[in-house]
C-alpha positions in Angstrom: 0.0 0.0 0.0 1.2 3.3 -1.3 1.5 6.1 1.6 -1.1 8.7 1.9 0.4 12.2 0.1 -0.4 15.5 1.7 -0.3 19.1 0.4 -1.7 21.6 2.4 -1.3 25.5 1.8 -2.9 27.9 3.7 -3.0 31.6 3.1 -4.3 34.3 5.6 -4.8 37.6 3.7 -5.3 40.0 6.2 -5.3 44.2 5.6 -1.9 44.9 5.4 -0.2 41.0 5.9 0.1 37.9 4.3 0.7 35.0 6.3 1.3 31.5 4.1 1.7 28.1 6.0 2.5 24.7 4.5 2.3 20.9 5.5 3.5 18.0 3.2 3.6 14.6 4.2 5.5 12.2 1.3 5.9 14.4 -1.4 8.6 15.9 -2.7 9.2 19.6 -3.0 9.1 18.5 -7.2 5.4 17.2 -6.3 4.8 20.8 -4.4 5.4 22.5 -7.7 3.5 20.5 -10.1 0.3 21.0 -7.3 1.1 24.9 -7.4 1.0 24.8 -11.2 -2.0 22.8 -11.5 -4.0 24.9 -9.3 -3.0 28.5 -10.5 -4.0 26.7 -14.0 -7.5 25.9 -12.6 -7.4 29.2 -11.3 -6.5 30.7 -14.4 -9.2 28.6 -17.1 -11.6 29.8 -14.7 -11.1 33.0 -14.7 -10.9 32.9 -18.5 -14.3 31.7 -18.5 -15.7 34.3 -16.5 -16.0 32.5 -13.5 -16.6 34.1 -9.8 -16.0 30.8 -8.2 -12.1 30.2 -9.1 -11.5 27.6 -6.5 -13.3 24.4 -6.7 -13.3 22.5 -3.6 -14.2 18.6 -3.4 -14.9 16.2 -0.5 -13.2 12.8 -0.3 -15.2 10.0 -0.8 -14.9 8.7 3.1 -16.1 12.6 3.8 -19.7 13.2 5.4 
């Protein structure tokens, strides 16, 4: 059994400060990047498309 991966980013925007936080668990900082690319690329089509909702969020299967 492969081990669980885990990439968490958390950004806290405040008025005048930006705090960023990050927790990985078996993936390489070469993972990290590919995630990063994939989501401002999400981010990106959807704004193309006119969008409001640029971040798409979805619940594991095991999730209630």
């Amino acid at each position: 059994m492969e081990d669980q991966k885990v990439f968490i980013l958390r950004v806290d925007a405040g008025q005048n400060n930006i705090q960023t936080s990050m927790k990985t668990q078996n993936v390489s900082p070469q993972e990290v990047i590919g995630y990063l690319e994939m989501a401002k690329d999400q981010i990106l089509d959807n704004l193309k498309q006119g969008r409001k909702d640029v971040f798409q969020a979805f619940k594991k299967e095991d999730e209630q």
